[in-house]
C-alpha positions as CSV (number, residue, x, y, z in Angstrom):
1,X,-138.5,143.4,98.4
2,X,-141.3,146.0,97.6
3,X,-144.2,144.8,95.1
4,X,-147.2,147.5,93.7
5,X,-150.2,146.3,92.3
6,X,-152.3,148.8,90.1
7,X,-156.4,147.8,89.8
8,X,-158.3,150.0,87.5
9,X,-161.1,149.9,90.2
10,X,-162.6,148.0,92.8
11,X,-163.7,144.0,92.7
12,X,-160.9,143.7,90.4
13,X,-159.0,141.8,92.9
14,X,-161.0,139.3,92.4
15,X,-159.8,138.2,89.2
16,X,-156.0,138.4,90.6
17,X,-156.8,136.4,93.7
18,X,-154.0,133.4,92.5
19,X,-151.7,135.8,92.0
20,X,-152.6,137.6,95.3
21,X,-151.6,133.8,97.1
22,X,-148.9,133.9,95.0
23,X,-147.5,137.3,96.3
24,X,-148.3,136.4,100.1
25,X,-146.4,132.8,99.5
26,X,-143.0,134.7,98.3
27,X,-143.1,137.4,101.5
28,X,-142.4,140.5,100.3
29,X,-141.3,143.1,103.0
30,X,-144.1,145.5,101.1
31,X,-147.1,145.3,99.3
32,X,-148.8,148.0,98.1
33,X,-152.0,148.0,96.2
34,X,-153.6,150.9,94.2
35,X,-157.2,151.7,92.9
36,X,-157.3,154.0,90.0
37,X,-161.0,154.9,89.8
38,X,-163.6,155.5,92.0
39,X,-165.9,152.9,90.8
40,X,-169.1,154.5,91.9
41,X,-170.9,152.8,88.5
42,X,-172.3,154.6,85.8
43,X,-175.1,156.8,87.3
44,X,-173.8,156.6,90.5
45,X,-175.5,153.1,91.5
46,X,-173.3,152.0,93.8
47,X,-171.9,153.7,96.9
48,X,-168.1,154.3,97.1
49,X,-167.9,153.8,100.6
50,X,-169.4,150.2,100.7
51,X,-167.3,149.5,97.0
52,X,-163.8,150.1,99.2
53,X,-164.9,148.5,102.5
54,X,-165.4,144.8,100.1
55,X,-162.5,145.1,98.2
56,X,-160.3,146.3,101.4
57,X,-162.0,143.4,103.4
58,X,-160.9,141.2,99.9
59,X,-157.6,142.0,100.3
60,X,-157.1,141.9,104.1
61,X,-158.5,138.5,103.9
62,X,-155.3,137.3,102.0
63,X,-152.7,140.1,102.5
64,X,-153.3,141.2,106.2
65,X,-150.0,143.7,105.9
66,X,-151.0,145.0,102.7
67,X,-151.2,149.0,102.3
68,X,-154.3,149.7,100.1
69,X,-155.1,153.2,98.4
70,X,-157.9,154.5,96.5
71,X,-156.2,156.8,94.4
72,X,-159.8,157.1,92.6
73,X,-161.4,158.8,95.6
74,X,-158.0,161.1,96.1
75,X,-158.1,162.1,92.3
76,X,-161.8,162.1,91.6
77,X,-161.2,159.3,88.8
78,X,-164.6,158.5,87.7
79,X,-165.0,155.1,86.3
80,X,-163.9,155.2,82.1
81,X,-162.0,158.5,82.9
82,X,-158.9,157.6,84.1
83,X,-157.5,157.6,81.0
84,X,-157.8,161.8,81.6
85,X,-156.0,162.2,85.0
86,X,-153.4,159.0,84.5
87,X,-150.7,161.5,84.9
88,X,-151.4,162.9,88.5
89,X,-151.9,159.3,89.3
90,X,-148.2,158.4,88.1
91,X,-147.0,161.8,89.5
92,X,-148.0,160.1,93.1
């Protein structure tokens, strides 16, 4: 069994950690997760780069198989724009 997870942008995996135990307790064969937006912060404050290596090390930490994306950096999905390029991400 195959299971996606959408985020809108990194450290949201935070608030889904239960649910990420949750997921590694039933054993899916596949777990994909999916960032939407770049999450660079308004301004640019933070630095993309460092924003993917927590949330991938996040993840790894309780889903060692998972396959992680940053659709965001592949789209150029700024933070509060994904709304404008939603359908190239569901196109992927």
């Amino acid at each position: 069994m195959k299971i996606s997870i959408l985020l809108p942008h990194m450290d949201d995996e935070v608030f889904i950690i239960p649910y990420l135990v949750e997921v590694k307790s039933l054993s899916y064969d596949q777990v994909s997760i999916y960032y939407l937006t770049k999450s660079e912060g308004r301004n640019l404050r933070f630095s993309q780069e460092i924003r993917e290596k927590e949330s991938l090390q996040m993840v790894k930490s309780i889903l060692p198989s998972a396959d992680v994306e940053f659709l965001g950096r592949k789209y150029n999905v700024d933070d509060q724009h994904l709304h404008e390029s939603l359908s190239e991400i569901i196109k992927y």
